[in-house]
Structures are given as structure tokens and as C-alpha cells.
One Martini backbone bead per residue (centre of mass of N, CA, C, O) as a GRO file, in nm:
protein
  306
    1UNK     BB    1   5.406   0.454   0.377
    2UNK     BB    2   5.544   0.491   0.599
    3UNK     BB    3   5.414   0.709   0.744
    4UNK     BB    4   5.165   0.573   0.761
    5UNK     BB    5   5.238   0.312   0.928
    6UNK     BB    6   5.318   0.494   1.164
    7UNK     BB    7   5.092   0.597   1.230
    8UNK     BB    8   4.898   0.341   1.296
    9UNK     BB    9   5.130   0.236   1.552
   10UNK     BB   10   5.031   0.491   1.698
   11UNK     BB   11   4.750   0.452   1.723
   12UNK     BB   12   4.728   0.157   1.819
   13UNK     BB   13   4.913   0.205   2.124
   14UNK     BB   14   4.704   0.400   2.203
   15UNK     BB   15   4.568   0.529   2.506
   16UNK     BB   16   4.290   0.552   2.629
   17UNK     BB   17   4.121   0.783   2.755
   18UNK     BB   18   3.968   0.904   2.994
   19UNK     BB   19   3.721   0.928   3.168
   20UNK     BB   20   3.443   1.103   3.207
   21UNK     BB   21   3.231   1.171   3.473
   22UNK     BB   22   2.976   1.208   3.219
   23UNK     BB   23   2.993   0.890   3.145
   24UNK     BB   24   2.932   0.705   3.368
   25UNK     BB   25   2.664   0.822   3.346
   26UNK     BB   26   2.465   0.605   3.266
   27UNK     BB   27   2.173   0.603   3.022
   28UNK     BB   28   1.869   0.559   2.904
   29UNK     BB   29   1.678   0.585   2.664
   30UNK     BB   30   1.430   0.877   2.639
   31UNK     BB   31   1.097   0.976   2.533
   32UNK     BB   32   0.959   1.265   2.530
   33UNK     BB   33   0.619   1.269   2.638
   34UNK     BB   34   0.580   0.955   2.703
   35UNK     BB   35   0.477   0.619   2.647
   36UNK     BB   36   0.381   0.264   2.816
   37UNK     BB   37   0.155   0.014   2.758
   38UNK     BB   38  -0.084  -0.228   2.896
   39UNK     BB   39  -0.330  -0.383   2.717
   40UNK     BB   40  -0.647  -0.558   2.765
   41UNK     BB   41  -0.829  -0.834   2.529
   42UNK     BB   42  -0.950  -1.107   2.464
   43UNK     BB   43  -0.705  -1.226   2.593
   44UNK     BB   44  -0.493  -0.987   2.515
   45UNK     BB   45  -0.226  -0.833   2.448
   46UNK     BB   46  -0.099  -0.459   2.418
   47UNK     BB   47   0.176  -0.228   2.333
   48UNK     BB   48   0.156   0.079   2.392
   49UNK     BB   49   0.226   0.425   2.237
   50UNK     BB   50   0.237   0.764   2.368
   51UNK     BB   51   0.262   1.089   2.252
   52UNK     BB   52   0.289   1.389   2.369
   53UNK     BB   53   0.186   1.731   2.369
   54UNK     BB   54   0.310   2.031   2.469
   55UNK     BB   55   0.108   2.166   2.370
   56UNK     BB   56  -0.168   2.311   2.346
   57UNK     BB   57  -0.523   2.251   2.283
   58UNK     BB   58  -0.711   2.279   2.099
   59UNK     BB   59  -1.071   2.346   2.069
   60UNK     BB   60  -1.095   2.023   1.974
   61UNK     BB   61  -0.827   1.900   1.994
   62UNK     BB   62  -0.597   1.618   1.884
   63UNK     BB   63  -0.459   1.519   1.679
   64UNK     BB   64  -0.426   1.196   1.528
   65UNK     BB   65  -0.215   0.868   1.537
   66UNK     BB   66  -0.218   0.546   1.398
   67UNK     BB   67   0.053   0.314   1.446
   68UNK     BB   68   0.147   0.010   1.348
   69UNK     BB   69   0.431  -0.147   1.432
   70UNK     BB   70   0.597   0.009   1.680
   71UNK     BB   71   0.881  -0.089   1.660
   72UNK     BB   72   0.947   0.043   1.369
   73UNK     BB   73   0.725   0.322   1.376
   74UNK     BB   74   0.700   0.503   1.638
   75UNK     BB   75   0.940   0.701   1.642
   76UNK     BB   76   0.992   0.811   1.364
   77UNK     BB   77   0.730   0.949   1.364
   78UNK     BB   78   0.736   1.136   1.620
   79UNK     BB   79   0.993   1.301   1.516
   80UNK     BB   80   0.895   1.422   1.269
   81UNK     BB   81   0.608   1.577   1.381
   82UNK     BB   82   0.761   1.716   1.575
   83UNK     BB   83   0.951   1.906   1.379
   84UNK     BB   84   0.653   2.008   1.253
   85UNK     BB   85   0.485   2.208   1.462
   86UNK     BB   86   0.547   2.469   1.396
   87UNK     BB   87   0.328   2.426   1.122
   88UNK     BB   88   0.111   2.196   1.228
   89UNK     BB   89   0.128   2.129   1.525
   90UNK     BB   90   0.012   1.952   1.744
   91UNK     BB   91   0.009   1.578   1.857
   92UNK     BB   92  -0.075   1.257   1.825
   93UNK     BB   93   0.060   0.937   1.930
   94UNK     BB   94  -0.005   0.588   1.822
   95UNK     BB   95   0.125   0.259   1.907
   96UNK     BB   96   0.087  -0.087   1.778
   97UNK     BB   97   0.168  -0.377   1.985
   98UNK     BB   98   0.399  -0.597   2.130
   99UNK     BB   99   0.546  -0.740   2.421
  100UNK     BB  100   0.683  -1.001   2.257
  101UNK     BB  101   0.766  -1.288   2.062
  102UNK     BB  102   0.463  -1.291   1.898
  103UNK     BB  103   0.475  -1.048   1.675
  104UNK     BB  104   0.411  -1.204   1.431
  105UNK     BB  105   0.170  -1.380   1.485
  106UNK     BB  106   0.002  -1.165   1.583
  107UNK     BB  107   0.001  -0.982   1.301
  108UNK     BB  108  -0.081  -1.206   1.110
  109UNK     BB  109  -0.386  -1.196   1.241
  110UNK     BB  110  -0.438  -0.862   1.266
  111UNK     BB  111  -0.442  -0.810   0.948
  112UNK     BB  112  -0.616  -1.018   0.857
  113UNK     BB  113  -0.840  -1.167   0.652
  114UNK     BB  114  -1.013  -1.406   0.563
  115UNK     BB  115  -0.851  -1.700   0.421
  116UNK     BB  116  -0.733  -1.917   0.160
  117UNK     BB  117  -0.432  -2.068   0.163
  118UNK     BB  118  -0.424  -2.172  -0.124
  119UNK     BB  119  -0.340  -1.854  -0.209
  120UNK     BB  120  -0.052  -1.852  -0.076
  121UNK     BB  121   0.274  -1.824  -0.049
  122UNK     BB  122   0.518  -1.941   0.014
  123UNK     BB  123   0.721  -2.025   0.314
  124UNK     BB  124   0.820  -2.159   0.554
  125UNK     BB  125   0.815  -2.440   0.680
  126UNK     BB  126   0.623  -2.382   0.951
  127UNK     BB  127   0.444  -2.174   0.779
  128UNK     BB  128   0.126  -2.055   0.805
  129UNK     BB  129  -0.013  -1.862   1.033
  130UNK     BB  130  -0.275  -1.731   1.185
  131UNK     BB  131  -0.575  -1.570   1.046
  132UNK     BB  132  -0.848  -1.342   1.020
  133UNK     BB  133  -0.855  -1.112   1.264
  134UNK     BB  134  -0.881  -0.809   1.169
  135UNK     BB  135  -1.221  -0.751   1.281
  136UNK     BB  136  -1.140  -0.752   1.601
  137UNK     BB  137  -0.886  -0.560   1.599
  138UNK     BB  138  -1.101  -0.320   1.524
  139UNK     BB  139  -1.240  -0.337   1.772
  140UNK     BB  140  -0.993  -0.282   1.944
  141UNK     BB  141  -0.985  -0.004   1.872
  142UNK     BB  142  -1.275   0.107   1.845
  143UNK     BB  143  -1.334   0.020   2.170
  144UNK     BB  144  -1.080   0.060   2.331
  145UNK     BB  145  -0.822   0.247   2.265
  146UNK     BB  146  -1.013   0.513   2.152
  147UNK     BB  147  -1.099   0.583   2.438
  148UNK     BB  148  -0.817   0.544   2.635
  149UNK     BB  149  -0.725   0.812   2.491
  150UNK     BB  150  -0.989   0.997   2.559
  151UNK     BB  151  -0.902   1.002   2.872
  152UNK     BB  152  -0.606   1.102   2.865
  153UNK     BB  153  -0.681   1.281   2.589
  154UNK     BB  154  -0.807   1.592   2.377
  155UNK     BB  155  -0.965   1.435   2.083
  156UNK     BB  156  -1.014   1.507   1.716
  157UNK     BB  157  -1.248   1.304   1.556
  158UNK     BB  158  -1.173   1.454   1.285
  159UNK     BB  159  -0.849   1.395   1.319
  160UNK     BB  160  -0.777   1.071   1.181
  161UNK     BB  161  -0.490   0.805   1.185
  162UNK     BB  162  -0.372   0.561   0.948
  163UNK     BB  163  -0.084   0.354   0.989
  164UNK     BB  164   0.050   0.105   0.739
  165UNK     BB  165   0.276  -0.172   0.657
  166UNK     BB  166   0.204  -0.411   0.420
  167UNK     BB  167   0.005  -0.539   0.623
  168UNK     BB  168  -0.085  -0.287   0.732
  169UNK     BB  169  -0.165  -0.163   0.457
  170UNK     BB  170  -0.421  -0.398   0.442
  171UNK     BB  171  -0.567  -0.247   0.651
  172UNK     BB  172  -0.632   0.018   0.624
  173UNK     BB  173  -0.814  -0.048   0.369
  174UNK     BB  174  -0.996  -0.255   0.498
  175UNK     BB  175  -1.105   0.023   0.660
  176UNK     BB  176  -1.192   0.216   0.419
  177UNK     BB  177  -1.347   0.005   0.257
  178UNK     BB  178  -1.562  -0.081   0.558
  179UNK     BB  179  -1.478   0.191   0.793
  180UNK     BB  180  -1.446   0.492   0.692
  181UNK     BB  181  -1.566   0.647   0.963
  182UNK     BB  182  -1.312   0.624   1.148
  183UNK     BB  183  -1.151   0.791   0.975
  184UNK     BB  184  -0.979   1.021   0.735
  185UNK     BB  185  -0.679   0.919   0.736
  186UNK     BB  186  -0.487   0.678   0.492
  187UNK     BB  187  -0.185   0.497   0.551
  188UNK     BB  188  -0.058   0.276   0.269
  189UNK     BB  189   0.241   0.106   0.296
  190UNK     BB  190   0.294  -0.133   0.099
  191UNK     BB  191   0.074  -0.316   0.004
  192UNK     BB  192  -0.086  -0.629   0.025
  193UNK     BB  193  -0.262  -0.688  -0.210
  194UNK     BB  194  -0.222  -1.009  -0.280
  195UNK     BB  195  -0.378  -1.111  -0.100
  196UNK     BB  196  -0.585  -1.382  -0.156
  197UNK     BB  197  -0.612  -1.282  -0.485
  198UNK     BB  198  -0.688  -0.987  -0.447
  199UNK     BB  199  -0.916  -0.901  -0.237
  200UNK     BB  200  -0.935  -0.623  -0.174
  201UNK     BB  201  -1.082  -0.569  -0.463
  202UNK     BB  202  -1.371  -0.604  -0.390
  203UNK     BB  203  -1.426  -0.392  -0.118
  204UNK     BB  204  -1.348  -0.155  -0.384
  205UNK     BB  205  -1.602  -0.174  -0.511
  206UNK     BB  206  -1.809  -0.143  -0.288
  207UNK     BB  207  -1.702   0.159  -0.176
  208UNK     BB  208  -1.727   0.302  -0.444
  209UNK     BB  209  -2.022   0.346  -0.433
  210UNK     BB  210  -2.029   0.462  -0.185
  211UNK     BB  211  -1.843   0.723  -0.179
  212UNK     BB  212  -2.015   0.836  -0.435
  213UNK     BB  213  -2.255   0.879  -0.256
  214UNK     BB  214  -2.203   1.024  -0.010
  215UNK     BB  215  -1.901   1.270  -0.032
  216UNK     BB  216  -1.691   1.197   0.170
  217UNK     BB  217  -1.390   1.337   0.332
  218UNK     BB  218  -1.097   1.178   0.207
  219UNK     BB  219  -0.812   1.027   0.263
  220UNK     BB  220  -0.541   0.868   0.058
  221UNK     BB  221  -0.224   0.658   0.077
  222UNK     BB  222   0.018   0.511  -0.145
  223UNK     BB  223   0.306   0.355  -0.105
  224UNK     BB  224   0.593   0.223  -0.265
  225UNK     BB  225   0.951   0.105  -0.347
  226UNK     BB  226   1.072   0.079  -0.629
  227UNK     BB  227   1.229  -0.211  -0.547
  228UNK     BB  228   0.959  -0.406  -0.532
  229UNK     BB  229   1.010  -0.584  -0.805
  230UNK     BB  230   1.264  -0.742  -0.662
  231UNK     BB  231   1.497  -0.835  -0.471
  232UNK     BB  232   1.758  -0.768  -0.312
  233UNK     BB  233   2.036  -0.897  -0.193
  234UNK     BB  234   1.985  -0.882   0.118
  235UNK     BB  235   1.732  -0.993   0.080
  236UNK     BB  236   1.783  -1.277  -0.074
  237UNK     BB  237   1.987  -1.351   0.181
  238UNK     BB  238   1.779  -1.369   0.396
  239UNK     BB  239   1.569  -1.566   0.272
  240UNK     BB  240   1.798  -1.731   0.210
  241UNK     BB  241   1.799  -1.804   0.562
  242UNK     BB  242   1.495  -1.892   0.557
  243UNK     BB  243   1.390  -2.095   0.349
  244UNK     BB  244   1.300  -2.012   0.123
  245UNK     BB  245   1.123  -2.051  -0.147
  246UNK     BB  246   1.201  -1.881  -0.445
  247UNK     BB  247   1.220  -1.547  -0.352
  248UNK     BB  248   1.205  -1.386  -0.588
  249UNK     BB  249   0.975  -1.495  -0.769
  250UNK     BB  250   0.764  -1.467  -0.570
  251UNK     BB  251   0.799  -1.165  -0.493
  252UNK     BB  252   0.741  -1.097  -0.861
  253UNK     BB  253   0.434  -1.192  -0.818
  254UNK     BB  254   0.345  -0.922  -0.580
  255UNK     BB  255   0.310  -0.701  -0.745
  256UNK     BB  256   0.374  -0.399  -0.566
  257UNK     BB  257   0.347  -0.155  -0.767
  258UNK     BB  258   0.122  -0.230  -0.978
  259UNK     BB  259  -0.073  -0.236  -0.755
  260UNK     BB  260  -0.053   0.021  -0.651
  261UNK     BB  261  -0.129   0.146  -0.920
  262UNK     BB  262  -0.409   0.047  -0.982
  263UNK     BB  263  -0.579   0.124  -0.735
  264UNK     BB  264  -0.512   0.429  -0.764
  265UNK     BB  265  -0.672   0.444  -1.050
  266UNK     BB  266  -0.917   0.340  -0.976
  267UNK     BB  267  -0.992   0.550  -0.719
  268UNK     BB  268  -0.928   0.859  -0.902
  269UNK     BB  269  -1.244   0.935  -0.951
  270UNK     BB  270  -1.329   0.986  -0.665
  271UNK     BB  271  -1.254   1.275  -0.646
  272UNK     BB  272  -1.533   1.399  -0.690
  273UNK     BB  273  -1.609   1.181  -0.435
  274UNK     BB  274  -1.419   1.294  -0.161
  275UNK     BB  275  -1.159   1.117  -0.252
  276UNK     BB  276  -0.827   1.148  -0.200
  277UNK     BB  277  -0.555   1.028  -0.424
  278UNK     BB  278  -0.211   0.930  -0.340
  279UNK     BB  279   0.095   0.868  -0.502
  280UNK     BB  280   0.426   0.708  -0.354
  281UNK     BB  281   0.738   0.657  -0.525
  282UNK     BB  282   1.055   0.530  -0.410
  283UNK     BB  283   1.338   0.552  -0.494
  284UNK     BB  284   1.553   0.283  -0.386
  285UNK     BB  285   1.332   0.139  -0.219
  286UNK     BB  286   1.257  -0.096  -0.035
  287UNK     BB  287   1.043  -0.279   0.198
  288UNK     BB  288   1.204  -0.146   0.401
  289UNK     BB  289   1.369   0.121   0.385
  290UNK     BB  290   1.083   0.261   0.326
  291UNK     BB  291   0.945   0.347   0.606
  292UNK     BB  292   1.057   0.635   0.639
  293UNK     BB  293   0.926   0.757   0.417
  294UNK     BB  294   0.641   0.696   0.473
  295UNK     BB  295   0.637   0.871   0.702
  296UNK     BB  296   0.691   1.097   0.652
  297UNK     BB  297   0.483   1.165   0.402
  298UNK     BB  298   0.250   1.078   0.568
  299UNK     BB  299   0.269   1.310   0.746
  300UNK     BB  300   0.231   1.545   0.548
  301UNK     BB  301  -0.003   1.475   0.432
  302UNK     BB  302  -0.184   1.460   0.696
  303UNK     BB  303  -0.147   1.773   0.857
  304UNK     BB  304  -0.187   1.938   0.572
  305UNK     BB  305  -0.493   1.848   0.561
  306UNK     BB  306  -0.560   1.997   0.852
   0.00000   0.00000   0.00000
């Protein structure tokens, strides 16, 4: 004990080192052959981030991956596909965000289909913000940003994939089971199937049809994370700290795990008919933990059927 306490009086009296001259010359982190603009369309500022790849564009073009909340999900992604390049080949990634602190309000208006209020569950004391504006943000994808990538850089229209992570998932699903010729590979982590009393399941009833007739060849991923079934400790120190109402009880109404297994269930008929569906449930990861997993997997689920 004496010699440990020795020790300890020892590091904590002892001098910081001088620091080295090539320590003074701090620099801001940044993501080489990437870049940030504003896009602005329908009076509406959109924050894209965009990666760049090193190597030649094949013959068709570079595949491209367009993932929603750039902010949380934008960087991990570029890393994941950037170490797999040497097997998969370069890439572009597209990441859609917003500039300010508008983020919550935005995301939640752009990623909802139109909703009545009245099925939504309980929220925050200030309520829910607009929802509904799904089909126009989808247009603003398909009609303004993938153009701008189009002037930019040349892409592999038959090779577009969309990653979007809980109402991001609830986006991708309604883009698939709407608008299914938009992109051919949909990646969507924890969906948010719960929304408006699991609306998005009359649309896959709807697709189901087109899907069989057409038997267009997509791809479909559906993650969600093993702990999805109930608040973590963390998560529900966090909801009582925003004052949610009863948030544990809430959140294990919104039956994350068992939705996406039933989706997914009802959906894998259609493999026969063009549309490959893989369930990928992560153990030991929450709703928000779970997102580096969910884009791993998605990264490479979509590369290798490339």
C-alpha cells in the first residue's frame, strides 16, 4: 500500500512533458476527398456531405449509397465502404442532413408520411412537431440532389442504394414499397414500423402485388437491435431527463424487434418474385447503439450484391 501511495504522489506532483513543436500546429479533423455544401430547394436549406472516390470510375459509373441523417451516420459509413474498397471497389457516398439546429423538427417533417396526430404515442410536454412532408422530401431527393451528384461525379444509375435509420427506416420502406424504381438496394435499420398504427403495412400489402407482377430484381435489409424490446438503463435515464410519460412502458409498445420480424416474414415470399429480403437482429445493441452495426451490415450487404 505504501509503495502504491508512493507511486501516486509521484505521477500526480510529476511536470507535464514540454510539449513537442509539431503538437502547437493543432489542425481540425477532415475526411479526405469529401466535401459539404448547401443545397437549397422549395425555400428549404439541406446540408449534403459528399465522399469522393480515389480510384477510377468503372465503365457504368460509381455505385453510390445515399444515407439519411448525416450527422450521426455520414462519417461511419465512408469508413466502413473506404476499408472495403480493395474487395468492393470505390464508391460514392451522399449524406442528407440539415445545417442547424433545426435537425429534430426537419427530420421529423421529412421522413413521415401523413399521419393523424391521434394514433401518434405520447412525447415531449412541447408535443409532436409537423409531420407528413415524406413525398415531397422524396422529391427533393430524386429530382434536385440526385441530379447535383449526377453534374459531379459519373453514376451507376442501376446501382443507388438508400440507408435511413429508425424514421430514416420508416423512409427507405415507404421509398421501396412506393417508389420501388428509385434505387434497387434499401437499407432500413430499425424501422420505425410503429408510426400512425403501422401505416407503412397497408403500402407493403400494395407493393406486394407490383413486386409479384413486375419480379424487378431489389434488395431489401431490415436491422434492428436485439435490446430494442425495452428502454436500456441509459435510454430511460435519458427519456425521464426529457420528460417523457411513462417511457419504458411507451417504448415496448412500439414492438421494434417483433415488427421487424413480421415485415420481414410477410415480405419473403417475394423472393421468388425478385426481391431478396435479409433480417439482421444485433444482439446486445439498442435503438441507438445499434447504428454503426446497422450500417456495417448494410454496407456490405449492399457492395457484395454488386
Amino acid at each position: 500500500m505504501a509503495a502504491a501511495m508512493a507511486g501516486l504522489t509521484t505521477y500526480a506532483c510529476a511536470r507535464p512533458a514540454p510539449m513537442e513543436p509539431a503538437q502547437r500546429n493543432v489542425q481540425p479533423v477532415a475526411m479526405p476527398h469529401s466535401e459539404q455544401w448547401a443545397l437549397k430547394s422549395a425555400g428549404r436549406t439541406f446540408e449534403i456531405s459528399v465522399a469522393l472516390p480515389t480510384g477510377p470510375a468503372p465503365a457504368r459509373g460509381y455505385p453510390v449509397l445515399y444515407v439519411l441523417d448525416a450527422g450521426t451516420s455520414f462519417a461511419t459509413l465512408v469508413d466502413t465502404v473506404r476499408n472495403q474498397e480493395s474487395m468492393f471497389g470505390p464508391v460514392v457516398v451522399v449524406g442528407i442532413g440539415y445545417p442547424g439546429e433545426k435537425d429534430v423538427a426537419n427530420r421529423l417533417y421529412d421522413l413521415t408520411p401523413a399521419t393523424d396526430r391521434a394514433t401518434l404515442p405520447p412525447t415531449i410536454p412541447a408535443g409532436w412537431g409537423a409531420t407528413g412532408g415524406a413525398d415531397a422530401f422524396l422529391e427533393f431527393i430524386q429530382q434536385t440532389l440526385k441530379p447535383a451528384i449526377e453534374r459531379k461525379v459519373s453514376i451507376d444509375r442501376d446501382r443507388q442504394a438508400l440507408f435511413g435509420h429508425s424514421l430514416g427506416g420508416l423512409f427507405v420502406l415507404q421509398v421501396l414499397f412506393t417508389r420501388p424504381d428509385l434505387f434497387n438496394t434499401y437499407i432500413a435499420g430499425s424501422p420505425s414500423i410503429w408510426w400512425g398504427n403501422r401505416m407503412i403495412l397497408k403500402q407493403a400489402s400494395a407493393f406486394k402485388s407490383l413486386q409479384a407482377r413486375s419480379g424487378a430484381h431489389r434488395r431489401l435489409l431490415i436491422t434492428v437491435g436485439g435490446l430494442e424490446t425495452a428502454l436500456s438503463p441509459e435510454e430511460l435515464r435519458a427519456s425521464l431527463a426529457m420528460k417523457l410519460p411513462d417511457p419504458d412502458a411507451e417504448f415496448r409498445k412500439l414492438n421494434m424487434v417483433g415488427n421487424a420480424r413480421e415485415l420481414a416474414s410477410e415480405l419473403e415470399p417475394l423472393s421468388a418474385r425478385g426481391l431478396s429480403v435479409t433480417i439482421a437482429i444485433f444482439p446486445n445493441e439498442t435503438h441507438n447503439s445499434v447504428i454503426p452495426a446497422y450500417l456495417g451490415r448494410g454496407a456490405r450487404f449492399t457492395l457484395g450484391g454488386w
